[in-house]
C-alpha positions in Angstrom: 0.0 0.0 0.0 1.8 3.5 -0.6 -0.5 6.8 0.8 0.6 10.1 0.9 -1.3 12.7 3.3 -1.7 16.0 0.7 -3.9 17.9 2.2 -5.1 18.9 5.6 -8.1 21.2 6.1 -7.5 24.0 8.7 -10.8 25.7 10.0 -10.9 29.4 9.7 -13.5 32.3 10.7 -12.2 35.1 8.3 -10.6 33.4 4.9 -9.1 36.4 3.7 -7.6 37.2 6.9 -6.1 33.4 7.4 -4.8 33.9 3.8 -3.0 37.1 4.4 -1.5 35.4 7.6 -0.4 32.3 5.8 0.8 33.7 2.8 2.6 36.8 4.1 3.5 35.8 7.5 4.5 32.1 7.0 5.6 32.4 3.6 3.3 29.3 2.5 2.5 29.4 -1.3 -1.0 30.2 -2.5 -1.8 27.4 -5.2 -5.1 28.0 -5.1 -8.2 30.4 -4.4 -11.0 29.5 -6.1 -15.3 29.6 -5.7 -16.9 26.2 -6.0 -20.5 27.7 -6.4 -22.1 30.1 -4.4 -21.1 28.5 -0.5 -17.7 27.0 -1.1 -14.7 28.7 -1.6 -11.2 26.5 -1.3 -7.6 28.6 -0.7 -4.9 25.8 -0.5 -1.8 27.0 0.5 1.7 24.6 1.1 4.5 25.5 3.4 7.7 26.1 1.2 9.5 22.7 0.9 6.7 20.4 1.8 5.0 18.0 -0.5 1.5 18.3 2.0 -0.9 21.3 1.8 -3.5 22.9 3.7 -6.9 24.0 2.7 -8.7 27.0 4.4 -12.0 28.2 3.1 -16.2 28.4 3.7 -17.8 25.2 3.1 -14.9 22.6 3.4 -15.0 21.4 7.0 -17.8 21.8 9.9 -15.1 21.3 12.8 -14.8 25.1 14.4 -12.6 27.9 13.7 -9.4 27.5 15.8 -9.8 23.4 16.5 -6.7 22.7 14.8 -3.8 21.6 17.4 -0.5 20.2 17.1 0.4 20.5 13.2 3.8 19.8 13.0 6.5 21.4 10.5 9.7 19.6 10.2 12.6 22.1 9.7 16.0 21.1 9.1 17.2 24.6 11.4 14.4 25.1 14.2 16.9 28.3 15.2 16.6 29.4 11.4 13.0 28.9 10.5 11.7 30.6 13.9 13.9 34.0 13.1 12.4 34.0 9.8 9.0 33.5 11.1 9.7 36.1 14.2 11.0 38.4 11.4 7.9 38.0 9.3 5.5 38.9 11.9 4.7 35.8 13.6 4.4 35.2 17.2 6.5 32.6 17.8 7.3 30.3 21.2 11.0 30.5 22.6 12.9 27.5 21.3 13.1 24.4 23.9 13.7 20.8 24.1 13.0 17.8 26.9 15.8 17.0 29.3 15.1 14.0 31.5 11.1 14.5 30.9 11.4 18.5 31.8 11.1 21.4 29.1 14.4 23.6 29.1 15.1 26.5 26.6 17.1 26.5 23.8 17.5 23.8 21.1 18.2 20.2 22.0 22.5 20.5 22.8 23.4 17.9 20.6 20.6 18.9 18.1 19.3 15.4 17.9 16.6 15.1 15.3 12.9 15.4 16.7 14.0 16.7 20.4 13.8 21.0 19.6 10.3 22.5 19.1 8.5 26.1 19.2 5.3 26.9 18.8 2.6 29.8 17.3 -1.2 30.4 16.2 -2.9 31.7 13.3 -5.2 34.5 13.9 -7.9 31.7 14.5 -6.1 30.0 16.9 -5.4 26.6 15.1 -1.9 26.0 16.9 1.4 24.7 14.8 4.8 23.0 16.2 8.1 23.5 14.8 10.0 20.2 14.9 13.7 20.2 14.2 15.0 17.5 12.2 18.6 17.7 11.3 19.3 14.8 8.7 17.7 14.6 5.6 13.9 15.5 5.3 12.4 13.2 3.0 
């Protein structure tokens, strides 16, 4: 069996707003905005680098506005990716990492893959991780 996840549907209140925010602020791609009649409209957007999209839009999921918890991005430079975000005009958690089951700033000291996260929000709420993974991101 091969799957491949390639899209994920984030609930928003405001498309236009979550749009701006993803595009400008997180510098995902827009791929597509398009109507789908008169009561659907369908923005998918796609983090640079990544082979999975999201979809935001009116009509494409009933879960709530701001549901969305826990979406990870993978970077290969957690210390990199969150300036660029922090630069951009996100709001973006301190780096930190688990020592001995206990969260301590900074990235993981030997910067072992999957051990360094951060966190933010878009405006809705729906929250994203930061993941650092060093080796080769397939």
């Amino acid at each position: 069996m091969d799957l491949k996840l390639e899209l994920v549907l984030i609930p928003v209140s405001d498309v236009d707003r979550a749009k701006a925010f993803y595009v400008e602020k997180t510098g995902f791609n827009l791929e597509v905005d398009t109507a789908v009649g008169e009561n659907m409209r369908v923005v998918q957007l796609t983090p640079p680098g990544s082979a999975c999209s999201i979809a935001i839009g009116t009509g494409i999921t009933d879960a709530a506005p701001g549901s969305v918890r826990g979406v990870h991005l993978v970077t290969p430079d957690i210390v990199a990716a969150r300036a660029e975000l922090v630069e951009r005009g996100v709001d973006v958690s301190e780096v930190r990492h688990l020592m001995s089951g206990t969260w301590v700033p900074g990235p993981h000291p030997e910067r072992l893959d999957y051990n360094s996260f951060a966190d933010f929000s878009d405006p809705d709420g729906n929250t994203w991780v930061l993941q650092e993974r060093r080796s080769t991101v397939q």
